[in-house]
MITORPA-383654 format. One line per 3 residues: their letters; for each residue x negated, y, z negated of C-alpha. Coordinates in steps of 0.001 Angstrom, whole numbers. Layout:
% residues N
A = X:Y:Z; ...
//
This chain:
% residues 63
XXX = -10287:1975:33492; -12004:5090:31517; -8922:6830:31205
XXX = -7188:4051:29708; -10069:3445:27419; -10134:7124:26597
XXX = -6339:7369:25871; -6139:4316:23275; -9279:6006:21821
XXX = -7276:9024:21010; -3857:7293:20100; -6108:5568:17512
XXX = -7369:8896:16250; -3853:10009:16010; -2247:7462:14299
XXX = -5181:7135:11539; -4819:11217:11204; -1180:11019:10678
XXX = -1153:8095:8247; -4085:10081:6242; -1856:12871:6296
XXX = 1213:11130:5221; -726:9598:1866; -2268:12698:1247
XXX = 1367:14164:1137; 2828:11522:-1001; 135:11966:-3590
XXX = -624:15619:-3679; 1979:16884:-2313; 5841:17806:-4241
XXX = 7393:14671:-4695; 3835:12769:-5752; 5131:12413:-9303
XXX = 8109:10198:-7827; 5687:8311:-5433; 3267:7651:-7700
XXX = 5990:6244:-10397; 7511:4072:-7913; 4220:2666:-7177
XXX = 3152:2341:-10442; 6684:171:-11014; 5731:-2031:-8170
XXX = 2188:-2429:-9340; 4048:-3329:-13384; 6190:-5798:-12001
XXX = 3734:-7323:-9963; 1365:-8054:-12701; 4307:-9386:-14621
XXX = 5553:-11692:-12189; 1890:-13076:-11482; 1481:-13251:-15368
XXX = 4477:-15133:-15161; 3421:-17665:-13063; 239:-18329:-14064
XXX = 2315:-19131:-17375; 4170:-21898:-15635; 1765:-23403:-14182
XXX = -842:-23770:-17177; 2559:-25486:-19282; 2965:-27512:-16122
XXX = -1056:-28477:-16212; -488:-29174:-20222; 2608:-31419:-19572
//
């Protein structure tokens, strides 16, 4: 039962390290600039389509 306990215990450590590695990459690392822009697109259109809703549904509240 320990060992079992001990191996997901370290699989967990693992996985967190490599996704902490793999988002330090994407932001620091060579190709950040096109990460970071795609992300910022997401986070733009987003916004938009929330503003876009919230639109709608205060005419639909008026009407």
């Amino acid at each position: 039962m320990r060992a079992s306990k001990g191996q997901s215990t370290v699989e967990y450590i693992l996985l967190v390290t490599a996704v902490t590695l793999v988002v330090i990459l994407f932001t620091t690392g060579k190709g950040s600039g096109t990460f970071q822009s795609g992300l910022g697109q997401v986070f733009n259109q987003t916004t938009q389509d929330m503003t876009n809703v919230a639109s709608r549904l205060q005419d639909n509240a008026a009407n």
